[in-house]
C-alpha positions in Angstrom: 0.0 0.0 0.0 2.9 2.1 0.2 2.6 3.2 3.7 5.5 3.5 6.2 5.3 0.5 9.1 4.7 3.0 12.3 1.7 4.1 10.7 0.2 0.7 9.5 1.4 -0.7 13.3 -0.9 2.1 14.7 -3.6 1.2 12.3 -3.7 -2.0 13.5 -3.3 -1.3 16.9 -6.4 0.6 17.3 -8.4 -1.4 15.2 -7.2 -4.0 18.2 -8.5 -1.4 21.1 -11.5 -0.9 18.9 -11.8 -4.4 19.4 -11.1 -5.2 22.5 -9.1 -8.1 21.0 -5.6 -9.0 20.0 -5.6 -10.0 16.4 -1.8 -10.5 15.3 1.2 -12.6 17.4 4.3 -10.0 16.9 7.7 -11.1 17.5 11.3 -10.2 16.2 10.8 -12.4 12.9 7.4 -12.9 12.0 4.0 -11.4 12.5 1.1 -13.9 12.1 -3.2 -14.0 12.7 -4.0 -15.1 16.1 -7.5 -16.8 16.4 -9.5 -13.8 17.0 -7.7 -12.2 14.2 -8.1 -14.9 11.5 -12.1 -14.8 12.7 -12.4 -11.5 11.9 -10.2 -11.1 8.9 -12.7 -14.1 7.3 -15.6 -11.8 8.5 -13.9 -8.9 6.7 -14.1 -10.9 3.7 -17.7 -11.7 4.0 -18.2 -8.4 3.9 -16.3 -7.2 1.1 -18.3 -10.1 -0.9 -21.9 -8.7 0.2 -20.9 -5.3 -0.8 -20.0 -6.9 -4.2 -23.3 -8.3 -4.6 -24.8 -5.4 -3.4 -23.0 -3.5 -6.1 -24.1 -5.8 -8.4 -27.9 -6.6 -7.2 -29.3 -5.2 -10.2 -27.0 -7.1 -12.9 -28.3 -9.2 -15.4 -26.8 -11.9 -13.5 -28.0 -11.5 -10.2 -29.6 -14.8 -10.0 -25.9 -16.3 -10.1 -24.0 -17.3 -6.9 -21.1 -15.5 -6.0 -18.2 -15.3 -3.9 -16.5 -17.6 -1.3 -18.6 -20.4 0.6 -16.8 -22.7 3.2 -18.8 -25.2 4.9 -17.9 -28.5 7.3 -19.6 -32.1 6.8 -18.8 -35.6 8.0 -16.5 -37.3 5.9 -19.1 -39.9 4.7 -21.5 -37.4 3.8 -19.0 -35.7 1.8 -17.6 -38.7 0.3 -21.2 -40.2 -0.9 -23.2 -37.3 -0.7 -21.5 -34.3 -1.8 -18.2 -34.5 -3.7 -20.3 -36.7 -6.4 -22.9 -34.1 -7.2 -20.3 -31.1 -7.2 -18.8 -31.1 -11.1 -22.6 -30.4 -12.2 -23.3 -27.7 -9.1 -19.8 -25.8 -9.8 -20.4 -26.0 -13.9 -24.1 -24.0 -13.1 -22.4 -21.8 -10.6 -18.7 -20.9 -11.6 -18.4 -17.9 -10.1 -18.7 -19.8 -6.7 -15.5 -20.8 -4.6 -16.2 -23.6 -2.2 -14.1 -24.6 0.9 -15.5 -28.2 1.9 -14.2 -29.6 5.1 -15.0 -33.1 5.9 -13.9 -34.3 9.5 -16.0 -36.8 12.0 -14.9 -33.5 14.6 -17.3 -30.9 15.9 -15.9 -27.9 14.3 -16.5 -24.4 16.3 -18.5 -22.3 13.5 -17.7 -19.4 14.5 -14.7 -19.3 15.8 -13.1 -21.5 12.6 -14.8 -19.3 9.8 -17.8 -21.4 8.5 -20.6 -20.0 7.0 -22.3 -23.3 7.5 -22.2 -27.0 9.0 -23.6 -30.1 8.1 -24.7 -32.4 11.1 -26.3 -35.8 11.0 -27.5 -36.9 14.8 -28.6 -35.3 17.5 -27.7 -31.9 17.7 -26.4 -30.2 20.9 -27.8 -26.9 22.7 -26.7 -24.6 20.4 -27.3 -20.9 19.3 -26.9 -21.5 15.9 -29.7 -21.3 13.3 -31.0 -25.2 12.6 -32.3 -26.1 9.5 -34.1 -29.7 8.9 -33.4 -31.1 5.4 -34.3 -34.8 5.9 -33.3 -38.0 8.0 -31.1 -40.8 7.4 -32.4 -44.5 7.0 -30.2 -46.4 9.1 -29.5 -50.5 8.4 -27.5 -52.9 10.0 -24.2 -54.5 8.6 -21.8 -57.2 8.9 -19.1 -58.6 6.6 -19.7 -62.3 5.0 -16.6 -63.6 6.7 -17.9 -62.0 10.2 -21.2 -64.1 8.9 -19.1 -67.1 8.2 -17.3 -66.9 11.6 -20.5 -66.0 13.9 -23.5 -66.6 12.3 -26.3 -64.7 11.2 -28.7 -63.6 13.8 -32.5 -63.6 13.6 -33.5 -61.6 16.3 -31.9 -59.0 19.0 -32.0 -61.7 21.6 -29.5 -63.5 19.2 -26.7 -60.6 19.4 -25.5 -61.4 23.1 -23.5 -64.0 21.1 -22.0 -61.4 18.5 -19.8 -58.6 18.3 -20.4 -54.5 17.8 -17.6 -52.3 15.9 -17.7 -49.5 18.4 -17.8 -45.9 17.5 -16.9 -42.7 19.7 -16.4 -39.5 18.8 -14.0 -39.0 21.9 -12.3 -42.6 22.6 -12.8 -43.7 26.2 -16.2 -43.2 25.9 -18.5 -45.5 24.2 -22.6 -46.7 23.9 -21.7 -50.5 24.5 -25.4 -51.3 22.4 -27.3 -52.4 20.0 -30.3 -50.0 19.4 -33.5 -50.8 17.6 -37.3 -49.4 17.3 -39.8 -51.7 18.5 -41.6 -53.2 15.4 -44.5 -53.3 17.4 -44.2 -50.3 19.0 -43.1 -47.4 16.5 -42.5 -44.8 19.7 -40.2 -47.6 22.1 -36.5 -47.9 21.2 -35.0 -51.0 22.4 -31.1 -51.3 23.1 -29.1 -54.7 23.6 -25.6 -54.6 25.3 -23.4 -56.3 22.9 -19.8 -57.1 23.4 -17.0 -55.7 20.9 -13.5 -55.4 21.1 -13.1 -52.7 18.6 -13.5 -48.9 19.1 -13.1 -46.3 16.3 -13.6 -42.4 16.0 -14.2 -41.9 12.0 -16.5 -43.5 9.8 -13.7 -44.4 7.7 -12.4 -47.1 10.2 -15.9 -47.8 11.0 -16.7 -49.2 7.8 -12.8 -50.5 7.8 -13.4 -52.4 10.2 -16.5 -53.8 9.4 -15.2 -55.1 6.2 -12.3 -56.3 7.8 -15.2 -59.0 9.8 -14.4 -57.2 13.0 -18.2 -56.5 13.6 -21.7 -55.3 13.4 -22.6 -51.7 12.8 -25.2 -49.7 12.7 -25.0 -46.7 10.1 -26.9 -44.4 7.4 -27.9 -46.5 4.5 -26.7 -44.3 1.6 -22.9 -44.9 2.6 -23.5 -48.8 2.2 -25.4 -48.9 -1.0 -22.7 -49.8 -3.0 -20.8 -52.3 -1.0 -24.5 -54.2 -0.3 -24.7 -54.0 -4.1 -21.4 -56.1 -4.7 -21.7 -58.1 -1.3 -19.2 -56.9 0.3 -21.7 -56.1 3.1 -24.6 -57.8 3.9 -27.8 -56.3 5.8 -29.0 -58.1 8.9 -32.0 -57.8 10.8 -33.9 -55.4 8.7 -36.6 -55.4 11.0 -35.0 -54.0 14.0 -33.5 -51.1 12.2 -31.9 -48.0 15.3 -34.4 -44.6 14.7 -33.5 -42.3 11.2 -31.0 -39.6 12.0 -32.0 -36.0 11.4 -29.8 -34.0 8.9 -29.6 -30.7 9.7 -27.9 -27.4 8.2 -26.6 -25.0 11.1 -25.1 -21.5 10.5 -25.5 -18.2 12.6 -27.3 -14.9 11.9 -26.7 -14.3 8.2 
């Protein structure tokens, strides 16, 4: 910008006391973002791009997208989901720049500079802006060699002889069970203890190590479509199926 230092320094500096915030780490060889300061230069951004589109609400081509979107989903929703239908969404929309990260990890919205998150569960008490878009039909899987080794069971009474894959978001904490609605009783859900020697924290192992014949698990149909299709996988107990997860969009106040 052809400015001296002092006065970019002071520039900064009260944009800091205007803040109330410290939003670059200074030492003798390098200055870099802190948190605060990354949040609210990707905030800065935002706004640039609004005034953009502001500028240009009355364009021929106002109809078009614009502009930088970065947005978090799990990795199997991204994988199967997402990334598949993305060459025909970017050719309609090139003037859109998407950031897509895909982690099993609850990412802090704000504070990491998403404009939105995918979530598939139960969500947590949360100020954020909820959107439903749907629910996941969940199935039950095994490997043919788990099959092979174990057995197939018939009914939930059968699984006390079987083994779970475990999954935990935060390892050293795990739901030990089997969890099913009641057939005959659409509002009940029913959950078996089930042994398992195996606990995972991404749906990438999960699957893994389903394959592998390590165990059971429970998860979101469209993941498993294709390795059903070739048998890979095989579905077990379709009548005792755990409840559909809710999908939901979260983002803040815009």
């Amino acid at each position: 910008l052809s400015l001296p230092k002092a006065s970019c320094s002071l520039a900064v500096q009260r944009l800091e006391n205007e803040l109330g915030t410290r939003l670059l780490h200074r030492t003798t060889r390098r200055v870099q973002l802190t948190q605060d300061g990354q949040l609210f230069y990707e905030r800065c951004k935002d706004l640039l791009v609004d005034l953009d589109e502001l500028q240009g609400l009355f364009r021929d081509d106002r109809r078009a997208l614009h502009g930088r979107l970065r947005v978090d989903m799990p990795l199997a929703v991204a994988r199967d989901v997402v990334l598949p239908q993305l060459p025909e969404f970017l050719t309609a929309h090139p003037a859109l720049e998407l950031e897509l990260s895909s982690t099993d990890r609850r990412v802090d919205l704000i504070r990491e500079g998403f404009d939105c998150v995918l979530r598939v569960g139960a969500l947590a008490d949360s100020s954020l802006i909820a959107k439903p878009l749907g629910h996941y039909r969940m199935v039950n899987c095994a490997s043919p060699a788990y099959l092979a080794r174990f057995g197939r069971p018939r009914r939930p009474t059968d699984l006390r002889t079987h083994r779970l894959v475990y999954y935990s978001a935060t390892l050293g904490t795990r739901d030990c069970t089997f969890e099913y609605v009641d057939p005959n009783s659409p509002d009940r859900v029913v959950q078996v203890e089930v042994p398992g020697a195996v606990t995972v924290n991404n749906s990438d192992a999960y699957y893994g190590a389903c394959l592998a014949g390590l165990g059971i698990i429970q998860v979101p149909e469209p993941g498993t479509r294709a390795a059903l299709a070739s048998g890979q996988l095989v579905e077990i107990l379709p009548k005792y199926r755990a409840a559909p997860m809710a999908v939901t969009l979260l983002y803040a106040n815009r």
